[in-house]
C-alpha positions in Angstrom: 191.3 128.0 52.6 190.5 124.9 54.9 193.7 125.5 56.8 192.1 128.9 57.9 188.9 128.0 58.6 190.1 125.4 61.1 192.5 128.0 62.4 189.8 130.4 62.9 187.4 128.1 64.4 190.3 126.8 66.8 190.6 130.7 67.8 187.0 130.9 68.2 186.5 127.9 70.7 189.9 128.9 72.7 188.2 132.2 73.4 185.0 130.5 74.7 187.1 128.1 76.6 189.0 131.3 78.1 185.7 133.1 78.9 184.5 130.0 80.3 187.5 129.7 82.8 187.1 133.4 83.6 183.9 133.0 84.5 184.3 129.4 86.3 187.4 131.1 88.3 184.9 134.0 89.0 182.4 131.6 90.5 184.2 130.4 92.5 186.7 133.1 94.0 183.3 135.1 94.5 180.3 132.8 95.0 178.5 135.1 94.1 176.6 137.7 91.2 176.0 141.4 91.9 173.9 143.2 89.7 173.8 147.1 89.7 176.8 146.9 92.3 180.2 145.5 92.3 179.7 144.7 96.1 177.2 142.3 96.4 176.6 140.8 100.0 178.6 137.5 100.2 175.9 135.8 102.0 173.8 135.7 98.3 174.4 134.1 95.2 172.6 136.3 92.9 172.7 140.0 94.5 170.4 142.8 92.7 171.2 146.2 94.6 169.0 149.8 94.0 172.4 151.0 95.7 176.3 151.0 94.0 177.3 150.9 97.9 174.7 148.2 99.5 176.1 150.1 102.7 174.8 153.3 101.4 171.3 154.9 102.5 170.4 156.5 99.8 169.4 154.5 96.7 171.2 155.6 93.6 169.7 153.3 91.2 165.9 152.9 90.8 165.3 149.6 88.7 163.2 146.4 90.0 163.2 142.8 88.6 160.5 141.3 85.9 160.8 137.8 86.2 159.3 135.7 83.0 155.2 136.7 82.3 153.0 134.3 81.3 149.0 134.2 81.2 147.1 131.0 83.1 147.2 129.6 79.9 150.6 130.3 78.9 151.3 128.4 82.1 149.7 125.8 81.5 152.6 125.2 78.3 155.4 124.9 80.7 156.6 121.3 81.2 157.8 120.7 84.7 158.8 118.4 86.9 160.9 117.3 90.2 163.9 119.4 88.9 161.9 122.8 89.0 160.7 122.7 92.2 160.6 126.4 93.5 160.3 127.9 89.8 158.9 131.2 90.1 156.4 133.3 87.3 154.6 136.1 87.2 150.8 135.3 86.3 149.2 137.8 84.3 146.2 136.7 84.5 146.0 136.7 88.5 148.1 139.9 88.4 150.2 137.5 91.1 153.0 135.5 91.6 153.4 132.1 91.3 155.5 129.5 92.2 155.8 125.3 91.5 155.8 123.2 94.1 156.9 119.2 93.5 155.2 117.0 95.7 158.0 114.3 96.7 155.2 111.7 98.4 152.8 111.8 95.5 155.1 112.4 92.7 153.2 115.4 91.6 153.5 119.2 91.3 151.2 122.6 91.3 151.4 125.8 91.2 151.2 128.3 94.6 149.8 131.8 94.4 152.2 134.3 96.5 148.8 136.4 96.7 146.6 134.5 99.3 143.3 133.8 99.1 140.9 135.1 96.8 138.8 138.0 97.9 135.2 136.3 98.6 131.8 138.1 97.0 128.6 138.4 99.0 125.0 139.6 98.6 124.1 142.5 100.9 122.0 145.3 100.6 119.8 145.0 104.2 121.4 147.1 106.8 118.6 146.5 108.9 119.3 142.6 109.2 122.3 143.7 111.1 122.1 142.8 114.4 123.7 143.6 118.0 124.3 140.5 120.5 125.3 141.7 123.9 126.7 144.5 125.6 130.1 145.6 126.3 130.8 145.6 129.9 133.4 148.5 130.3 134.5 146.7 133.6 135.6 143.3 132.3 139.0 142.8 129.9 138.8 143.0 126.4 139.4 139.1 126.4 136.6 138.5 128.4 133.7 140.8 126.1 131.1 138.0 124.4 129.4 141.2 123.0 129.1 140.6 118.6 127.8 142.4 115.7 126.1 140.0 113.3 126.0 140.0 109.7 123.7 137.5 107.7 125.2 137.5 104.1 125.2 135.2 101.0 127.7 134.2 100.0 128.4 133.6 95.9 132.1 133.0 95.4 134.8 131.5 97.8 137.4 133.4 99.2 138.9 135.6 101.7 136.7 138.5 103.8 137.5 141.0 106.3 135.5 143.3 107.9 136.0 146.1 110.1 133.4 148.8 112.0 135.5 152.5 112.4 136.6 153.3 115.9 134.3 154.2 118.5 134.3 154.9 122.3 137.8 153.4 121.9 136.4 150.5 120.4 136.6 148.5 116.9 134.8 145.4 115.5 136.4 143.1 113.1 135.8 139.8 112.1 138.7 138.0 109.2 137.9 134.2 107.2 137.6 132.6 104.6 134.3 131.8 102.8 134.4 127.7 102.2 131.0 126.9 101.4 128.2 129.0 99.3 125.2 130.2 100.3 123.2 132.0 103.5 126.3 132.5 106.2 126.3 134.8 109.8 129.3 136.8 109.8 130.7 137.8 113.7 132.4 140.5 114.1 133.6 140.9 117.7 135.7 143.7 119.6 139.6 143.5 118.6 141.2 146.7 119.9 139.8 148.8 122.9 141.0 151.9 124.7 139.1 153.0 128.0 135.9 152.7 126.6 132.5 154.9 128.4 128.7 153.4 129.8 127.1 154.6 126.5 125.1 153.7 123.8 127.2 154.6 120.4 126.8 154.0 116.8 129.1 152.4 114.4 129.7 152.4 110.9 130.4 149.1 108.9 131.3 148.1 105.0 130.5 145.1 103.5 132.9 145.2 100.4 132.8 143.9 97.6 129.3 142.7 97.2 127.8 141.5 93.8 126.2 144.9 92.7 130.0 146.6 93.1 133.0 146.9 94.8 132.6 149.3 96.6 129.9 147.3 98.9 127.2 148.5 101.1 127.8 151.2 103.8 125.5 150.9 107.2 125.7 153.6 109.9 123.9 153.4 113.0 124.5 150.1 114.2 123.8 151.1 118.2 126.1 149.0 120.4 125.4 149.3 124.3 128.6 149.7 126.9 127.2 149.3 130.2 129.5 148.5 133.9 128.7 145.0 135.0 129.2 146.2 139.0 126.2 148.4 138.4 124.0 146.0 135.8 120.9 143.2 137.2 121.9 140.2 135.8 118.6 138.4 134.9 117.4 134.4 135.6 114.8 133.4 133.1 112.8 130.7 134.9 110.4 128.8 132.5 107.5 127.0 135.1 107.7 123.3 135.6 105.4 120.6 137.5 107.0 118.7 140.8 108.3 121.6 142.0 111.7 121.7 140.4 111.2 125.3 139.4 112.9 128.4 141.1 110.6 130.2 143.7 110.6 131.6 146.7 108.1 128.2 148.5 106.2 125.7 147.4 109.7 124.3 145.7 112.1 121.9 145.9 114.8 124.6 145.3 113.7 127.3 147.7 117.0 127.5 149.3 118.3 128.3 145.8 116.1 130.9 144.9 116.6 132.5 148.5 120.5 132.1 147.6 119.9 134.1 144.0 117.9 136.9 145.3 119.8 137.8 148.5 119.1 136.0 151.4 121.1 132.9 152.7 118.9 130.1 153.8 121.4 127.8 152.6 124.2 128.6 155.0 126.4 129.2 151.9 130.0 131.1 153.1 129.4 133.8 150.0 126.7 135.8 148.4 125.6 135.6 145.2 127.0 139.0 144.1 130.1 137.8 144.9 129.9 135.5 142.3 128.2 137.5 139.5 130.1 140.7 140.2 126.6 142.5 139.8 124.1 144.8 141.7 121.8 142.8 141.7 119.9 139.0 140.4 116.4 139.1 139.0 114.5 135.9 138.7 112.1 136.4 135.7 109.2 133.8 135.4 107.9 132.9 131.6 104.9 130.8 131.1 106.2 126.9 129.4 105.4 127.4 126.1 104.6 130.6 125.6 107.1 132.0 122.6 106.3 135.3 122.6 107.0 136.1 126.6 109.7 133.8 126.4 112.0 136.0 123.3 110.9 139.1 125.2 112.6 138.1 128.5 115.4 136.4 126.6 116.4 139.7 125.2 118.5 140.5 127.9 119.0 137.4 130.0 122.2 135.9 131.3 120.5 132.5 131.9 117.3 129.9 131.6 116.2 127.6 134.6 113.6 125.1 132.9 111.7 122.9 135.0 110.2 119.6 134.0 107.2 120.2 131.8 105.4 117.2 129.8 103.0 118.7 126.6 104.1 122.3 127.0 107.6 123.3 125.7 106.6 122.5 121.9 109.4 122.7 119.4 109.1 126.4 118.5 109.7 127.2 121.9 112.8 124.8 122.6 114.3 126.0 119.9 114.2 129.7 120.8 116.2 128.5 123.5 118.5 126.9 121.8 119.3 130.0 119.3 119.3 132.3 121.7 122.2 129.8 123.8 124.1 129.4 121.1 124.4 133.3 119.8 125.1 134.6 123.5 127.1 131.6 125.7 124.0 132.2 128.4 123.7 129.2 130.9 120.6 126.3 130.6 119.7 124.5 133.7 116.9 121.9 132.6 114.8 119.1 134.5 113.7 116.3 132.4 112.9 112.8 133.6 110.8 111.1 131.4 110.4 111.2 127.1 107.6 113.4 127.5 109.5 116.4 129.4 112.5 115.3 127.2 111.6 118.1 124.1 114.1 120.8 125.2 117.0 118.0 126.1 116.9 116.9 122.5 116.8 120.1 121.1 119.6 120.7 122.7 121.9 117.2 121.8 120.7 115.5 125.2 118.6 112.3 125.2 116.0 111.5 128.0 114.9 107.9 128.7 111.8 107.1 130.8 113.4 105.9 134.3 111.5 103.3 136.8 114.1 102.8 139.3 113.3 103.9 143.3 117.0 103.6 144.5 118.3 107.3 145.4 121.2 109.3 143.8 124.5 109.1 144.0 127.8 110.5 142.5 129.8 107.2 143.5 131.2 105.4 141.1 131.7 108.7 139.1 135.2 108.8 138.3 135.1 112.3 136.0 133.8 114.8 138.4 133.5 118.5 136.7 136.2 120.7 137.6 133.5 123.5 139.5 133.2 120.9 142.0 136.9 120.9 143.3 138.1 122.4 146.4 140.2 124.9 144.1 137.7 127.1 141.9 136.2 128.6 145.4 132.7 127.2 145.3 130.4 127.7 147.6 130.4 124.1 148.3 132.9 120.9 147.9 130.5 118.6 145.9 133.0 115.1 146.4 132.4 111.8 145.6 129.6 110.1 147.2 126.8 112.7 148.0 123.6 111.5 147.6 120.2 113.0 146.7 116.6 112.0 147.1 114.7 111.3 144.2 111.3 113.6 143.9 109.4 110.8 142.9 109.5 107.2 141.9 111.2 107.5 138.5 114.2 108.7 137.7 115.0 109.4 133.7 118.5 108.3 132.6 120.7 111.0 130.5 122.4 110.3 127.3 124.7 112.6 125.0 127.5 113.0 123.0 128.5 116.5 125.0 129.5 116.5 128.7 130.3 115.0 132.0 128.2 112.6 134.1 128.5 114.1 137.7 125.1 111.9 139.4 123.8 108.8 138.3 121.4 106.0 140.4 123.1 104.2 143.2 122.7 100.6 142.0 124.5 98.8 139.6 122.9 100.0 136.6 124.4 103.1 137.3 121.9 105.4 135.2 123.0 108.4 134.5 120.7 111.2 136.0 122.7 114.4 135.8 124.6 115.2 133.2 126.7 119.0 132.5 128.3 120.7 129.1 131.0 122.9 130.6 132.2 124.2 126.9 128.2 125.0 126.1 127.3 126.1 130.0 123.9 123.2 129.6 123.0 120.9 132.3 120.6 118.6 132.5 119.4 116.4 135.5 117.2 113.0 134.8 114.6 113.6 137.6 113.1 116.1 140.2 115.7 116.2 143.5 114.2 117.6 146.9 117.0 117.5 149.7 119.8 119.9 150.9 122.3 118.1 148.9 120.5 119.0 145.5 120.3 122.5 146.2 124.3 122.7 147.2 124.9 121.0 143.9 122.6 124.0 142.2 124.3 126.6 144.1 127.8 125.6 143.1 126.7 125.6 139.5 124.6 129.1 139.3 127.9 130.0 141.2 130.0 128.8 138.5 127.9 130.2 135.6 127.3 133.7 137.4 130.8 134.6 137.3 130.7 134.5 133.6 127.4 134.9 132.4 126.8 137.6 129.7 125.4 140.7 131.5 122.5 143.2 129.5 
């Protein structure tokens, strides 16, 4: 009875040792595992066809692969390591795929979701609080459009968004993210696809989905968005009124020539117009009272850039700061004059710092070794603005510029070497440390409303 058993248990492991060499010799004469078909592609090691004949193109098996199912928790019961790196579950409680991924430098692993980001939740329910920034000018590349739809939201869990307007007048709005931080957030949505779009007011619809009271989010229609041809637009100049003269008018200013330059006429003896530059049919100089808010955000409305001369007690903080938003939501250009602490209010709104000058000595750019790249010979300025013009102080201070943004194009012509002008080319700001009266200064203005012009946002 022994005798047997051993016999029989000798048959049983010379079968599995037979199998076994079947299957080793299988291995590796085929290097590979077809399931469903008996040709499986020899470029795979594991090959799971919905076709007998992979070369076939018509499926004649319908069957899919369910991979191991586990809940969060369940997960959490899986002991791995280094060795399971690229170990692959389907989560059941994400309704997702996961995957663990070891960490060689740290020693440590996690698991991946295969399903992105979460989809972020909002509060919204004011359709009204949409607003409209800009225009679309039908005459400039889709590239080149600043125009945005904003939507203030609030946001309560992190996550993915996307956003979409429908098509119209050949034009869509979209704006994709991902919510990082809680609370009160602006979403942009800007122009993504366009198709020969008409002059025209036209209304779009929007959906803000999902939103805390549902998934299905709010709906807003008539969000009017204005298409208008920049060849036929005014482009308009704010111009906020300043003391010494450093405003833009047609006399009684240091920057007459300027002015005369802006409007049409060419008292300046520059080689092209100003049209030429801003691609318009015309430039409007608006004048606002300093610190009037409510004239101010009524000619802002549809402005393509500030001049602010130097003003002591009258640009208070409500006033800078309208500025400031409104540069920041539409790209428009800020020229400012500011040589002392007291004019310095708008200049530290806006990042730049103003210290009381006391220095005589006139202007220079020598010694500047940065210059701004408007002021080469190859960006087709009205002027070459090289190293060593000088200007003439208006005045016997002149207020030294600090900041953390820019390029230092004119600073005092003595060895302190203050610096008096100062320009953001990624924010289109600049900022000059006193009042300037000769040609020279108004070249240097004409090359940069020359510069800003050409892209300004038209309305």
């Amino acid at each position: 009875m022994k005798k047997m058993k051993t016999i029989q248990l000798f048959k049983i492991k010379s079968t599995n040792i037979f199998l076994l060499m079947l299957l080793t010799f299988s291995i590796h004469a085929f290097s590979q595992v077809g399931i469903n078909t008996d040709q499986p592609n020899a470029k795979t090691g594991l090959h799971v066809s919905e076709r007998m004949d992979p070369a076939s193109n018509n499926p004649d098996k319908y069957s899919g692969i369910i991979i191991q199912r586990y809940t969060t928790t369940e997960r959490g019961n899986l002991i791995l390591g280094a060795a399971e790196n690229g170990l692959s579950i389907y989560n059941k409680t994400e309704n997702c795929y996961n995957v663990w991924n070891w960490n060689t430098a740290t020693g440590t692993g996690s698991w991946a979701s295969l399903c992105g980001d979460k989809q972020g939740l909002v509060e919204f329910t004011d359709c009204s609080s949409i607003k409209v920034i800009g225009k679309y000018i039908t005459d400039k590349p889709l590239s080149s459009q600043t125009v945005h739809i904003d939507v203030p939201v609030r946001v309560k869990a992190l996550g993915a968004y996307s956003y979409t307007t429908n098509t119209v007048n050949g034009v869509t709005f979209a704006a994709q993210g991902t919510f990082v931080n809680l609370g009160p957030q602006t979403i942009s949505l800007y122009p993504v696809s366009a198709t020969s779009p008409v002059v025209g007011t036209f209304n779009y619809s929007l959906t803000i989905a999902p939103t805390t009271a549902g998934s299905n989010g709010t709906i807003c229609n008539n969000i009017p968005v204005s298409f208008i041809s920049r060849a036929t637009a005014i482009m308009k100049i704010v111009n906020v009124s300043g003391t010494d003269s450093s405003i833009l008018a047609a006399s009684s200013s240091s920057y007459a020539s300027t002015y005369n330059w802006l409007t049409g006429g060419n008292t300046i003896g520059s080689p092209s117009t100003a049209l030429s530059y801003s691609g318009t049919a015309g430039i409007q100089i608006v004048n606002v009272t300093a610190g009037n808010i409510a004239e101010l955000s009524d000619a802002l409305e549809d402005a393509s850039g500030v001049h602010v001369g130097a003003n002591e007690a009258t640009l208070n903080q409500g006033f800078c700061n309208v500025i400031k938003e409104w540069q920041e939501s539409t790209g428009g250009f800020v020229i400012h004059f500011a040589d002392k602490i007291l004019e310095s209010n708008l200049a530290n709104t806006l990042g730049f710092y103003v210290e009381n000058g006391s220095n005589t000595t006139g202007i220079t750019n020598i010694g500047v070794t940065n210059m701004p790249q408007i002021f080469s010979t190859s960006t087709g300025q009205p002027f070459t603005i090289g190293t060593g013009v000088t200007v003439d102080p208006d005045g016997t201070a002149a207020g030294q510029i600090t900041t953390k943004f820019g390029t230092s194009f004119l600073q005092l012509n003595n060895s302190s070497q203050r610096k008096v002008g100062v320009i953001d080319l990624n924010r289109n700001i600049v900022i000059f440390g006193d009042k300037f009266k000769n040609t020279n200064m108004n070249r240097i203005l004409v090359d940069l409303y020359a510069h800003f012009i050409k892209t300004a946002p038209i309305y």
